[in-house]
Z-matrix of the N, CA and C atoms (Angstrom, degrees):
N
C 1 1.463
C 2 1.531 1 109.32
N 3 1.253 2 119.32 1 136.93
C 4 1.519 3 125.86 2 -161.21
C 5 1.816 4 82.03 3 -79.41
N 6 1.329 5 85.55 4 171.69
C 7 1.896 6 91.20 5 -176.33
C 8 1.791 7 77.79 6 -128.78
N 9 1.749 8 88.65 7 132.58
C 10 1.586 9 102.21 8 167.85
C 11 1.577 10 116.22 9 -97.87
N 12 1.246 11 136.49 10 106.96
C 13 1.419 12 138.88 11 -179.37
C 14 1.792 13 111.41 12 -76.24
N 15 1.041 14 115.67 13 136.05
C 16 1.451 15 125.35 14 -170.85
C 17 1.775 16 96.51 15 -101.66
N 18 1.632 17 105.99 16 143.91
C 19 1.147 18 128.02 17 167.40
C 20 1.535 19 127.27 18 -83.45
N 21 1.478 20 94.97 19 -5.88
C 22 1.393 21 119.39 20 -163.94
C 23 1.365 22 123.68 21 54.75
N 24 1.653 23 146.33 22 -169.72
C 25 1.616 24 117.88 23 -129.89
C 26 1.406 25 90.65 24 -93.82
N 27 1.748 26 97.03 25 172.18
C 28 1.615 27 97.81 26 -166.21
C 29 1.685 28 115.46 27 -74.67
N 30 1.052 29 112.89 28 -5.54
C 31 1.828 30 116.54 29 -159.37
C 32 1.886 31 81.42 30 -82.54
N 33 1.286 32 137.45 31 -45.57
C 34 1.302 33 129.27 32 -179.67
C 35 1.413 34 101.45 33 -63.24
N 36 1.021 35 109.33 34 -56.19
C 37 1.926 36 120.53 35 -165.72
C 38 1.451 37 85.77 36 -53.76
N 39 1.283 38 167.22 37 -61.52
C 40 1.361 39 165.39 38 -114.62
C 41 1.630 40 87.09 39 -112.48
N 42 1.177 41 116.32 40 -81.78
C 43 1.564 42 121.01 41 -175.30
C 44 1.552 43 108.97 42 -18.24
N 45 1.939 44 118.14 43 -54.50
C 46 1.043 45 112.84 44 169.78
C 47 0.914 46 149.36 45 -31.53
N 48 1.465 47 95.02 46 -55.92
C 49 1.528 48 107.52 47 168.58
C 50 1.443 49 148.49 48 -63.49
N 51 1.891 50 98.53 49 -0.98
C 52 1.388 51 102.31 50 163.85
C 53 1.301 52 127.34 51 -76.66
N 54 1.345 53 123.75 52 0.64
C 55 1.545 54 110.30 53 171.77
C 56 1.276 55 102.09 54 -178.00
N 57 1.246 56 142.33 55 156.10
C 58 1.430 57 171.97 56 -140.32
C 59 1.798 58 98.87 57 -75.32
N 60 1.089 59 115.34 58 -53.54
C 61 1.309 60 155.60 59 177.74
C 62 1.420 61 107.98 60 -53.25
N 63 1.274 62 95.35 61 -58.61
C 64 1.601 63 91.81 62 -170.04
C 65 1.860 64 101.75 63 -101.26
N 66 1.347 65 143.91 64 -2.23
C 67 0.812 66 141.65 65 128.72
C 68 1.332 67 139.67 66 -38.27
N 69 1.963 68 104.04 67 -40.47
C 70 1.345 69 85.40 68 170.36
C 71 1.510 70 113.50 69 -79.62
N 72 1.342 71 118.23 70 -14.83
C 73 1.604 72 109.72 71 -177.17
C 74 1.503 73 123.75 72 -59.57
N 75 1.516 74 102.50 73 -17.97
C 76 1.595 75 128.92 74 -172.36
C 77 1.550 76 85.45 75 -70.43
N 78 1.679 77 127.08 76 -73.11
C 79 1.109 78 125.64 77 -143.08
C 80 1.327 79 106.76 78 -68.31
N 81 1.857 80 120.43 79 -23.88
C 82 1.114 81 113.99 80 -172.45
C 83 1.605 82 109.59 81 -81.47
N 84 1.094 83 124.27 82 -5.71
C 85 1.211 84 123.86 83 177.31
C 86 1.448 85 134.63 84 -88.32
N 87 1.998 86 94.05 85 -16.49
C 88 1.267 87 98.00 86 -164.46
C 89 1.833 88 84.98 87 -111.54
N 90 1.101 89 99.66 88 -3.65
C 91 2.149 90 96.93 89 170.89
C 92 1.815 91 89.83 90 99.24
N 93 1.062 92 137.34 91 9.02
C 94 1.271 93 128.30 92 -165.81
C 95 1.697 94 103.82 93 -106.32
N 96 1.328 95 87.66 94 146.14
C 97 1.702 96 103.82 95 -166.52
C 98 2.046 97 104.59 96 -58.36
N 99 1.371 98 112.80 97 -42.70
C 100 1.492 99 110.38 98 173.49
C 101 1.689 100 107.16 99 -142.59
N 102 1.257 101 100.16 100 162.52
C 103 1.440 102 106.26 101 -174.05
C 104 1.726 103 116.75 102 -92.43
N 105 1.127 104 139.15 103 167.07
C 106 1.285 105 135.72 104 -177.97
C 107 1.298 106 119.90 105 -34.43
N 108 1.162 107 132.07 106 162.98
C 109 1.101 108 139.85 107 176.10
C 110 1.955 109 110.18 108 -100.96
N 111 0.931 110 129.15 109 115.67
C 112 1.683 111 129.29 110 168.53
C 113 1.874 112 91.09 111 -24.58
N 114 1.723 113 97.59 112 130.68
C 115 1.205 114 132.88 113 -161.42
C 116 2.233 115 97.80 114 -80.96
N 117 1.390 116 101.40 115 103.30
C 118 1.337 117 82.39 116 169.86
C 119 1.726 118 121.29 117 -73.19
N 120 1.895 119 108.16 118 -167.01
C 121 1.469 120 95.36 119 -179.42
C 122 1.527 121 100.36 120 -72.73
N 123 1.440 122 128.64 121 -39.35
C 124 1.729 123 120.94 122 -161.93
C 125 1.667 124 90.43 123 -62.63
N 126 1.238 125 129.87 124 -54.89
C 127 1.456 126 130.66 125 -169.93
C 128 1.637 127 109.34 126 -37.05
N 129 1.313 128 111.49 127 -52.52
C 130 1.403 129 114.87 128 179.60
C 131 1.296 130 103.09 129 -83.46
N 132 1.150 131 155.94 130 -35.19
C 133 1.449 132 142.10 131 172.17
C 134 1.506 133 97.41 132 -62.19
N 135 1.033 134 141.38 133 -12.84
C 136 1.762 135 132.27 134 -162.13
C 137 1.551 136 80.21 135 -98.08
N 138 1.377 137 129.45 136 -70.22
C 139 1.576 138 115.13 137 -176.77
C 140 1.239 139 118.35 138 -40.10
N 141 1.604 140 139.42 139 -57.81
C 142 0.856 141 129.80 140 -165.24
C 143 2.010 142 106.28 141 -59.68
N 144 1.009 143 95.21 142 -54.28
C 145 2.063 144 94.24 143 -175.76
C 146 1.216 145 109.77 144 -57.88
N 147 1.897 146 116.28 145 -20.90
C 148 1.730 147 118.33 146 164.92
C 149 1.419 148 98.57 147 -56.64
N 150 1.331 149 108.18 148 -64.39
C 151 1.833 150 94.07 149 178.34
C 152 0.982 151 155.37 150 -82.15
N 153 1.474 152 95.88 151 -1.57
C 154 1.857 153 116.27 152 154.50
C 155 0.962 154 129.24 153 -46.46
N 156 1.839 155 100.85 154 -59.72
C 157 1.248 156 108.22 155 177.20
C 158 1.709 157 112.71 156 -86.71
N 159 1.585 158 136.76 157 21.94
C 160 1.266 159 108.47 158 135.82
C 161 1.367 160 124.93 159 -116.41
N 162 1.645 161 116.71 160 3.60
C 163 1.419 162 80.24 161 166.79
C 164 2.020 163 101.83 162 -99.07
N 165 1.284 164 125.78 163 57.82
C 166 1.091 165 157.25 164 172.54
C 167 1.496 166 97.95 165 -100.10
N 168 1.608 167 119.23 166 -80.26
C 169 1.455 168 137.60 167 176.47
C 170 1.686 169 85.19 168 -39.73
N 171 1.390 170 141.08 169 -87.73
C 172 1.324 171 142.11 170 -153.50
C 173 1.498 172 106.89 171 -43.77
N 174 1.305 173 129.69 172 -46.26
C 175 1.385 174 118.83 173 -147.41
C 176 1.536 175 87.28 174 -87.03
N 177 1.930 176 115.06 175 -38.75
C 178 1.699 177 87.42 176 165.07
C 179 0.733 178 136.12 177 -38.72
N 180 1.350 179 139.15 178 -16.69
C 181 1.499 180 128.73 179 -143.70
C 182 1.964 181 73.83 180 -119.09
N 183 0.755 182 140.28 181 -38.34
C 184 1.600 183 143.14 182 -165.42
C 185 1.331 184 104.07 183 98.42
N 186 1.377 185 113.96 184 62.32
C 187 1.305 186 98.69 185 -161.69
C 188 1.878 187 78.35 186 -137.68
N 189 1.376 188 111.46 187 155.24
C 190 1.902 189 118.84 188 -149.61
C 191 1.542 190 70.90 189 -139.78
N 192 1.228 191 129.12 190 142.02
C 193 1.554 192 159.58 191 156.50
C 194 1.559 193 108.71 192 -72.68
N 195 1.230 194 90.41 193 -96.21
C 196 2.018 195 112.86 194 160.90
C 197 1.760 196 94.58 195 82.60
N 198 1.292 197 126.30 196 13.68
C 199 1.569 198 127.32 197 140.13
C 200 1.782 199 117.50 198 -138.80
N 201 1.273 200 107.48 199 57.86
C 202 1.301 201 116.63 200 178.77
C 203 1.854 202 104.54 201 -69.47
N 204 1.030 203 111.59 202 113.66
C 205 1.308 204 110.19 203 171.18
C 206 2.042 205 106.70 204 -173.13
N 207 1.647 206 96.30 205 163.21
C 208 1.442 207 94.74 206 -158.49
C 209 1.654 208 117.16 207 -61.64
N 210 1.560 209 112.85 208 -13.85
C 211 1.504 210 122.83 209 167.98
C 212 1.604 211 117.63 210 -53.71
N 213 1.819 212 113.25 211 -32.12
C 214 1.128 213 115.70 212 -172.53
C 215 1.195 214 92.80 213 -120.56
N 216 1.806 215 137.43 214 68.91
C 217 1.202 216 139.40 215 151.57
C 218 1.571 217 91.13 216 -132.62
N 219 1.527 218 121.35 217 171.03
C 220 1.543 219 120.35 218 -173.60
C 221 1.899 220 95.25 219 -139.01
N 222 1.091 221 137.29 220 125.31
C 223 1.046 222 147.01 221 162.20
C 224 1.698 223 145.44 222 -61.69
N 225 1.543 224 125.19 223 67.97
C 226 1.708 225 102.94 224 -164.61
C 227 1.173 226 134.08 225 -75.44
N 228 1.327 227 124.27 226 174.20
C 229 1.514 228 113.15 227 -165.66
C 230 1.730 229 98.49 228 -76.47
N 231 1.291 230 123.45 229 1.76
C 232 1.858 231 120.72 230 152.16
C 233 1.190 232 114.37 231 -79.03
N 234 1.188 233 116.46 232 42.80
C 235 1.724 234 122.28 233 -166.23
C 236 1.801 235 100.20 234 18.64
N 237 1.286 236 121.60 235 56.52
C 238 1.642 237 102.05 236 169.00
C 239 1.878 238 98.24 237 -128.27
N 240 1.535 239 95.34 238 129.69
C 241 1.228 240 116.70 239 151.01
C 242 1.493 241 145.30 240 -37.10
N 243 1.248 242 112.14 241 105.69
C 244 1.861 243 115.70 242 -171.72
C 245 1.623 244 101.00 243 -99.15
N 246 0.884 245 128.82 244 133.05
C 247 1.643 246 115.22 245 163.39
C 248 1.406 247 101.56 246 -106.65
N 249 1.573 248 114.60 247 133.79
C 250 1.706 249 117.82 248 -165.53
C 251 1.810 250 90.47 249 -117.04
N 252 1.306 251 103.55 250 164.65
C 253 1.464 252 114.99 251 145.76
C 254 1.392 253 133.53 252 -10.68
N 255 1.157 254 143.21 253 127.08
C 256 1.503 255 156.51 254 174.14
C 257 1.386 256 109.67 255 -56.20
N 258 1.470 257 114.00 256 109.88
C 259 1.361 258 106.60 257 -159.36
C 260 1.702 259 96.79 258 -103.17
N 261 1.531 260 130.25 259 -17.65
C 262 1.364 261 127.51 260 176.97
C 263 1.094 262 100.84 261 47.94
N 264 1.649 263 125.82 262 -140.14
C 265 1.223 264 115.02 263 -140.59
C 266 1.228 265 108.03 264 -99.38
N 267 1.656 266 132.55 265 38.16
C 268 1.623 267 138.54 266 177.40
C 269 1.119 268 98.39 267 -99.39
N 270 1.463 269 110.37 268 138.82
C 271 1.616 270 133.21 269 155.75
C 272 1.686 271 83.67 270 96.95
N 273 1.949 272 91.57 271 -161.68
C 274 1.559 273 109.72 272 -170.32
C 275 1.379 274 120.60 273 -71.22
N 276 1.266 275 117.42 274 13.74
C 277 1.824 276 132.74 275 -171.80
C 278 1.221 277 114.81 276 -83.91
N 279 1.389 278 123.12 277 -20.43
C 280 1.238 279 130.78 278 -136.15
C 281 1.652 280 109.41 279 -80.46
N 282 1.447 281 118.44 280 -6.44
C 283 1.238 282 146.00 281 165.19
C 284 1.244 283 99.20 282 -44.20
N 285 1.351 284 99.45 283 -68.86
C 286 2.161 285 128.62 284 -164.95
C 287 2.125 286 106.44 285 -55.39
N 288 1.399 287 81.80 286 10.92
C 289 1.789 288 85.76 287 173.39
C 290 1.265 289 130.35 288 -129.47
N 291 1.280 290 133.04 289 142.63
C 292 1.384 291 130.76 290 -172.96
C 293 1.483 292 98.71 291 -112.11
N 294 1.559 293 125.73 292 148.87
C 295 1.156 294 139.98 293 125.81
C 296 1.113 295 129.27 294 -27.07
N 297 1.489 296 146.34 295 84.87
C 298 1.462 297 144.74 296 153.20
C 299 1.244 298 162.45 297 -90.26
N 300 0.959 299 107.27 298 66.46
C 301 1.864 300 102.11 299 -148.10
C 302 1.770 301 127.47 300 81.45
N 303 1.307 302 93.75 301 40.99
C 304 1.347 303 120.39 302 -159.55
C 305 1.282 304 132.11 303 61.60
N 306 1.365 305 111.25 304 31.12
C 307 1.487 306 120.78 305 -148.97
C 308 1.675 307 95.13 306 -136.18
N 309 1.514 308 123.67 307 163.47
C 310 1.190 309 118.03 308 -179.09
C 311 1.885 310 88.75 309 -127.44
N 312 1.180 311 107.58 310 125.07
C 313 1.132 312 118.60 311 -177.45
C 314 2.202 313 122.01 312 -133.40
N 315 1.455 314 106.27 313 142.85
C 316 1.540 315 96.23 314 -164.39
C 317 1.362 316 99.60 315 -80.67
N 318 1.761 317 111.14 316 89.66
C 319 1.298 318 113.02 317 -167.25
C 320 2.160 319 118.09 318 -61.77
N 321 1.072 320 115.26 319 -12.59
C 322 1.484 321 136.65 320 -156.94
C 323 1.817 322 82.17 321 -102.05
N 324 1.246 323 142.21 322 -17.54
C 325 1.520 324 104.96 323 -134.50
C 326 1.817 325 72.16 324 -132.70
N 327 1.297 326 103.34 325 -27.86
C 328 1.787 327 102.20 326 -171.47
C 329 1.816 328 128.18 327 -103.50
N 330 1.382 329 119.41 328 156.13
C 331 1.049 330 116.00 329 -155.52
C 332 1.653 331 118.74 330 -88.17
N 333 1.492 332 143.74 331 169.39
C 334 1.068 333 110.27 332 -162.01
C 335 1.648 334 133.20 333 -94.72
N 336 1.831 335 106.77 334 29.53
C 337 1.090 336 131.24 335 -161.01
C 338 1.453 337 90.91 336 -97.16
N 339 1.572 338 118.56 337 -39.92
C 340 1.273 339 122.01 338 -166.39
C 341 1.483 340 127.58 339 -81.90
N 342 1.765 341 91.47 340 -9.47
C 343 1.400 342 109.58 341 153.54
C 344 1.438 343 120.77 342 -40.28
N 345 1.202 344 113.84 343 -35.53
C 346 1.648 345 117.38 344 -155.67
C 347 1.668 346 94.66 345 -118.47
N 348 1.188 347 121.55 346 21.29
C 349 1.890 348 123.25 347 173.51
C 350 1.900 349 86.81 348 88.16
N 351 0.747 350 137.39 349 -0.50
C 352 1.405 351 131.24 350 -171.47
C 353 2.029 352 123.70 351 -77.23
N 354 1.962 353 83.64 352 59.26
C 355 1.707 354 79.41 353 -174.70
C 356 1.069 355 115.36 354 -137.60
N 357 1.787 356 96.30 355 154.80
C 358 1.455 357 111.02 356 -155.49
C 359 2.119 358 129.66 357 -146.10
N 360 0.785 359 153.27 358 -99.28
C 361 0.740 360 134.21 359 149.12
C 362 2.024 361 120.40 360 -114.22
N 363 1.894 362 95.49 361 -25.72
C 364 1.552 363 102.47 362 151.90
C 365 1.641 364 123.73 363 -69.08
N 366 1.394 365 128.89 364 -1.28
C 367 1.182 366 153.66 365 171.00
C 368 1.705 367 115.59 366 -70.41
N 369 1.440 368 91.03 367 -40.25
C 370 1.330 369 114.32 368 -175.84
C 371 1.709 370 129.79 369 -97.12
N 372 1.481 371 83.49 370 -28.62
C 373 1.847 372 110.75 371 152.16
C 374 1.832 373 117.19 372 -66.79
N 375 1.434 374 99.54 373 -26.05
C 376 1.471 375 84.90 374 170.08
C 377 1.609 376 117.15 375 -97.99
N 378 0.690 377 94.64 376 -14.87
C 379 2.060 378 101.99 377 177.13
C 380 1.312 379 96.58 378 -89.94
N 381 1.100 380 138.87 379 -38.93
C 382 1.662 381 133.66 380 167.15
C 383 1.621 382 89.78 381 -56.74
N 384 0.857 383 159.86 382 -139.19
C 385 1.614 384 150.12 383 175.87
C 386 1.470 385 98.96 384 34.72
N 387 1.087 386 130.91 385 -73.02
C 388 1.054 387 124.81 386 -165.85
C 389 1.509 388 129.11 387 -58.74
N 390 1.225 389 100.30 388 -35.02
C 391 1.347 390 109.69 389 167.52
C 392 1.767 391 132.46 390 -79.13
N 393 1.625 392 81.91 391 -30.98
C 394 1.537 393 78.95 392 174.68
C 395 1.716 394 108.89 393 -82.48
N 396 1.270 395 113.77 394 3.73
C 397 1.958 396 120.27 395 170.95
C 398 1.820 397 85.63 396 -76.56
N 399 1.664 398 103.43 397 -50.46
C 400 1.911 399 81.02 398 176.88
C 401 1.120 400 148.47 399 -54.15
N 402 1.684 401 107.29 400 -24.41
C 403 1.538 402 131.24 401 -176.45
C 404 1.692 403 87.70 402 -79.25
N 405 1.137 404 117.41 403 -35.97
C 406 2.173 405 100.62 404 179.52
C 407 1.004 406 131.65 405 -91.06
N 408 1.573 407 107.40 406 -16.12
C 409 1.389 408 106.62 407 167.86
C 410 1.867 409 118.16 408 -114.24
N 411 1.233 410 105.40 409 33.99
C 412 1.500 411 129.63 410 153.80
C 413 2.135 412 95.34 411 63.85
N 414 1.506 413 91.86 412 40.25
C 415 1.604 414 103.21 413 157.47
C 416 2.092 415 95.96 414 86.29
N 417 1.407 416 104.37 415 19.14
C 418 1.874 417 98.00 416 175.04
C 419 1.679 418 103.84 417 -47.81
N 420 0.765 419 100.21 418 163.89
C 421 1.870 420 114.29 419 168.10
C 422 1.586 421 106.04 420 -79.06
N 423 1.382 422 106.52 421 131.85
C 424 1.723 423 85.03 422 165.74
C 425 1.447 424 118.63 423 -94.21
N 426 1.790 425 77.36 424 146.24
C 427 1.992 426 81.47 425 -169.47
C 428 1.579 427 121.61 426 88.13
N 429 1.357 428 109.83 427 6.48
C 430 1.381 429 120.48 428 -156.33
C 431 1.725 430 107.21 429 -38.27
N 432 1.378 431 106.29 430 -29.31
C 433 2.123 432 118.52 431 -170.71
C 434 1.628 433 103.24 432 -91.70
N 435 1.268 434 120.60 433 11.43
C 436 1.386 435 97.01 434 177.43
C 437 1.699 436 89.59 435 -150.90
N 438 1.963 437 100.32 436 147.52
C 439 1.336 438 124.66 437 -175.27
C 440 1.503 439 100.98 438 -54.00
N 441 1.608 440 99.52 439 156.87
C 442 1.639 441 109.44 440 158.03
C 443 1.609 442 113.60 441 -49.56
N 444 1.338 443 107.18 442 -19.83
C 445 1.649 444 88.46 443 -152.34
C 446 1.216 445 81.01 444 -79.82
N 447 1.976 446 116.42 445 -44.17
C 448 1.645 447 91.26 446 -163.76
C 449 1.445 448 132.83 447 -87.80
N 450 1.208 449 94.05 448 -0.52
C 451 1.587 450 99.06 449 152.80
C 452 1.047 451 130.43 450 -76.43
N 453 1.730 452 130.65 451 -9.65
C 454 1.373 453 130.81 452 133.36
C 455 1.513 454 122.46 453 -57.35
N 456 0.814 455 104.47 454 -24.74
C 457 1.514 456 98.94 455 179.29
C 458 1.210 457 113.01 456 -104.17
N 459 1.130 458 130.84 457 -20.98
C 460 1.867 459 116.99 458 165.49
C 461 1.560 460 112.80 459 -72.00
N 462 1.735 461 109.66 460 -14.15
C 463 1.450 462 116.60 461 -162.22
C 464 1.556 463 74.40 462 -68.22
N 465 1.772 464 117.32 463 -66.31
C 466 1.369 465 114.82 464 -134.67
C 467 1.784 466 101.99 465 -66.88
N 468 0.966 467 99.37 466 -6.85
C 469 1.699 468 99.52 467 -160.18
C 470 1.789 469 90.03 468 -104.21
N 471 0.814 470 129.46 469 -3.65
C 472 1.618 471 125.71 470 158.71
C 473 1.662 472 88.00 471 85.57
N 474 1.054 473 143.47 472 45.63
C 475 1.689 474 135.42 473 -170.91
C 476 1.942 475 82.56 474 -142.38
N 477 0.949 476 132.96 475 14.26
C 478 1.936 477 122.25 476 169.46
C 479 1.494 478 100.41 477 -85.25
N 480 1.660 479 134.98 478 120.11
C 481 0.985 480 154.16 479 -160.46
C 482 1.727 481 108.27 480 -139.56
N 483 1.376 482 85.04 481 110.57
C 484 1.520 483 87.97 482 176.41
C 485 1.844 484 105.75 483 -100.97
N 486 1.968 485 93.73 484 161.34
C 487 1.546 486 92.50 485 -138.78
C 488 1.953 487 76.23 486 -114.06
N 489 1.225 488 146.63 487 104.09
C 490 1.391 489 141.45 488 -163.26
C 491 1.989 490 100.33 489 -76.99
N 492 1.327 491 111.20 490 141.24
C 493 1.824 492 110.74 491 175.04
C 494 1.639 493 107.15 492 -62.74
N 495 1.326 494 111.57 493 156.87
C 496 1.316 495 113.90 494 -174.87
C 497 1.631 496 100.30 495 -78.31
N 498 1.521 497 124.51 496 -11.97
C 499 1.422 498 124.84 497 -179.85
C 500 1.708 499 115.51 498 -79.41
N 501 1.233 500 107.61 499 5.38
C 502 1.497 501 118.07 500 -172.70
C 503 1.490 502 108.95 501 -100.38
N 504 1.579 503 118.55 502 129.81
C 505 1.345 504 96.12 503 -175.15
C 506 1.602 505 140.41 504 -107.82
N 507 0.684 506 133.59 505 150.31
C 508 1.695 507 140.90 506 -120.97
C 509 1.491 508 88.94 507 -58.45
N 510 1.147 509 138.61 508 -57.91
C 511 1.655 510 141.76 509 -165.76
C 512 1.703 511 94.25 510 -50.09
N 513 1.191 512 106.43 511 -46.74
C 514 1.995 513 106.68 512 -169.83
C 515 1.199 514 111.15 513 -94.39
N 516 1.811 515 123.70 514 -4.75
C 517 1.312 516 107.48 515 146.11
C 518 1.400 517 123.94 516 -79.45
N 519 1.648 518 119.39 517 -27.84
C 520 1.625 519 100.90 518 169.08
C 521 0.750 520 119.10 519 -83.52
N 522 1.657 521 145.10 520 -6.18
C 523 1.163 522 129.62 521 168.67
C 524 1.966 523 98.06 522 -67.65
N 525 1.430 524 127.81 523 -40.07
C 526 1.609 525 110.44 524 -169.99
C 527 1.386 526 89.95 525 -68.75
N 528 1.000 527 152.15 526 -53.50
C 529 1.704 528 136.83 527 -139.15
C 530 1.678 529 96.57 528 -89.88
N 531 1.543 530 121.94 529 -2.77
C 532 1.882 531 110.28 530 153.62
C 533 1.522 532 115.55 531 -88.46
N 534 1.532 533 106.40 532 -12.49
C 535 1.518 534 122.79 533 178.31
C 536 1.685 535 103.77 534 -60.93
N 537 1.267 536 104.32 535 -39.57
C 538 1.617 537 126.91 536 -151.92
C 539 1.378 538 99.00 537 -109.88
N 540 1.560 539 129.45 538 9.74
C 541 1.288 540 123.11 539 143.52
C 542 1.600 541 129.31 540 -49.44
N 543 1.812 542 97.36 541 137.49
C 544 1.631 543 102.53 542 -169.93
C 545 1.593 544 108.21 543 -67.46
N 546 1.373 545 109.39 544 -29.50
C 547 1.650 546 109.96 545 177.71
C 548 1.589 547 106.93 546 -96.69
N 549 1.410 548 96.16 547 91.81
C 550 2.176 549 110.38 548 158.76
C 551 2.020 550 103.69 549 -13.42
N 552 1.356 551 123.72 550 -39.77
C 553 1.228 552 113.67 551 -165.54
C 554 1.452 553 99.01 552 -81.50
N 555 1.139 554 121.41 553 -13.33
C 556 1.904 555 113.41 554 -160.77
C 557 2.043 556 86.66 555 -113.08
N 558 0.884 557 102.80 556 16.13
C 559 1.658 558 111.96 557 143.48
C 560 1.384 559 137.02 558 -56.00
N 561 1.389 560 133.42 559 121.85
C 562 1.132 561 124.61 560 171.99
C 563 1.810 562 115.77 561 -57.71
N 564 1.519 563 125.86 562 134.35
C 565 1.280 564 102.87 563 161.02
C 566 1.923 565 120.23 564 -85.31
N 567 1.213 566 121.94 565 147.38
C 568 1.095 567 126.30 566 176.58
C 569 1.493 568 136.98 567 -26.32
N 570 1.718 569 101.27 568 -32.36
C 571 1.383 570 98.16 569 144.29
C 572 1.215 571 152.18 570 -8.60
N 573 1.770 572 79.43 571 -87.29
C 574 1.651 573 120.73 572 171.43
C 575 1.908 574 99.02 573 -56.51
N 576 0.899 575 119.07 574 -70.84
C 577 1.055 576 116.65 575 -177.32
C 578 1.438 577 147.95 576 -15.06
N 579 1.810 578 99.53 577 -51.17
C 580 1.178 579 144.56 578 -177.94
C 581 1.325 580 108.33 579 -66.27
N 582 1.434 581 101.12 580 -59.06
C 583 1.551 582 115.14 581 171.30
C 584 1.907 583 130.02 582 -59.32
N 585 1.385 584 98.22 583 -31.26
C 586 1.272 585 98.73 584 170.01
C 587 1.386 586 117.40 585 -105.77
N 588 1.032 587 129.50 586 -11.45
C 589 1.789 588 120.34 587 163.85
C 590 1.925 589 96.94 588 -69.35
N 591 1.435 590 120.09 589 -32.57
C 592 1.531 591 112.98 590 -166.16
C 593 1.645 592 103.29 591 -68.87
N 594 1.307 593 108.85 592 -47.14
C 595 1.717 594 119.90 593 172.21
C 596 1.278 595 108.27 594 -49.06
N 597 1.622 596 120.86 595 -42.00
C 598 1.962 597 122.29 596 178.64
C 599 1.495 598 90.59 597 -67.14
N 600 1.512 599 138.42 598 -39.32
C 601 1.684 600 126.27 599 -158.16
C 602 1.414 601 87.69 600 -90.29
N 603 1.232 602 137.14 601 6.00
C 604 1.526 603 132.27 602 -160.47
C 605 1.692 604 96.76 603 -96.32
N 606 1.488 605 90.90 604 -58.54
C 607 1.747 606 110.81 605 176.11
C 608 1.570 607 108.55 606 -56.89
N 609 1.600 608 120.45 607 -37.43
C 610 1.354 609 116.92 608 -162.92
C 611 1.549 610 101.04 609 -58.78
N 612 1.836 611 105.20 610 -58.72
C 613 1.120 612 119.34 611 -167.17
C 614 1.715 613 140.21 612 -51.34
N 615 1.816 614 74.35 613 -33.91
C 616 2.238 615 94.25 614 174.56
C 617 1.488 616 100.84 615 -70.16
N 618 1.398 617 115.78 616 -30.20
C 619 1.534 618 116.48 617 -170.58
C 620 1.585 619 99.29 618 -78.05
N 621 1.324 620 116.22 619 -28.46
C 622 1.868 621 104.47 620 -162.22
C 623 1.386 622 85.69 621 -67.65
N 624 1.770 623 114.49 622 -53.76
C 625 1.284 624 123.11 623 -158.17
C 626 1.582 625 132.57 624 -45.29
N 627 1.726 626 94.59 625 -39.02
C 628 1.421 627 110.86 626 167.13
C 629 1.432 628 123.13 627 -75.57
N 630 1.479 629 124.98 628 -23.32
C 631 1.198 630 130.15 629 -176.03
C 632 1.647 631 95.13 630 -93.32
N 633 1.138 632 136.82 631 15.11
C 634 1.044 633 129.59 632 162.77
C 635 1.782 634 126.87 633 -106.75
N 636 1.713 635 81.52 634 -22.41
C 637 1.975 636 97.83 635 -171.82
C 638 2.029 637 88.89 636 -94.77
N 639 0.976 638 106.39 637 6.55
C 640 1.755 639 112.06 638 164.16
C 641 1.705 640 123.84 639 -69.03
């Protein structure tokens, strides 16, 4: 049986990859001889359809996440995507959480229905969005310039606007900004989803392929 080695979770594995520098700090931490390599476009289209298609696998099962984000995905050295358990406020994340109603919730990653316990599998379509904004902008915070509070309060007031990287490409930014609809019903279902991030890894791939037979 092949032995699969882990990169450990993806929000570090992404961080890496912004620079030479901070890669090797990755590798020295994780015992590995070098650190990631800068994320091409097929590389990041292959994560995102890694996580399409499981929290795809989850909602079959009827099963709701409700902290989908790149802290709680795990990375292998086959560049393939695991999505694990909701880790909330364990380990070094614990920043990435707000206080709510006595509750600790991933205030940045969720939509504003879920404010009120209101989650579901369009709940989960928007934090799938969210994460794959992490896979492009190499793990930024969302919202990194503005307080919790007021990102509670643009959530509740329907005015929180996410801003997509110009390296993302146009088909998989409109599919995230219907992800990131204020009404859960004008949501893509996972289906849909699945199918059009695979068509963005479809496009990534003919393009790596040809720029390689160049």
């Amino acid at each position: 049986m092949a032995i699969v080695r882990s990169r450990g979770d993806l929000k570090s594995f992404l961080t890496a990859t912004r620079s030479p520098e901070q890669a090797a700090q990755f590798a020295a931490g994780a015992g590995a001889a070098s650190g990631p390599a800068p994320l091409s476009a097929q590389h990041c289209a292959l994560l995102a359809a890694q996580l399409a298609a499981a929290v795809q696998a989850a909602t079959e099962q009827r099963l709701t996440h409700r902290d989908i984000a790149a802290r709680n995905c795990c990375v292998t050295s086959q560049l393939r995507l695991k999505l694990t358990h909701a880790a909330l406020t364990r380990g070094p994340d614990t920043a990435h959480y707000y206080k709510l109603h006595h509750q600790v919730v991933p205030l940045r990653w969720m939509p504003a229905e879920a404010l009120e316990g209101e989650y579901s599998a369009k709940s989960d379509a928007y934090s799938f969005a969210a994460t794959v904004w992490e896979i492009y902008t190499k793990a930024e915070l969302p919202f990194a310039k503005l307080s919790d509070s007021t990102v509670l309060e643009r959530l509740k007031g329907g005015t929180l606007e996410w801003t997509v990287p110009d390296s993302m490409p146009e088909p998989l930014a409109n599919l995230l900004n219907r992800c990131w609809s204020v009404s859960p019903t004008a949501r893509p279902h996972f289906d849909d989803i699945c199918a059009e991030v695979n068509a963005v890894l479809q496009q990534a791939t003919a393009a790596a392929d040809g720029a390689n037979a160049t």
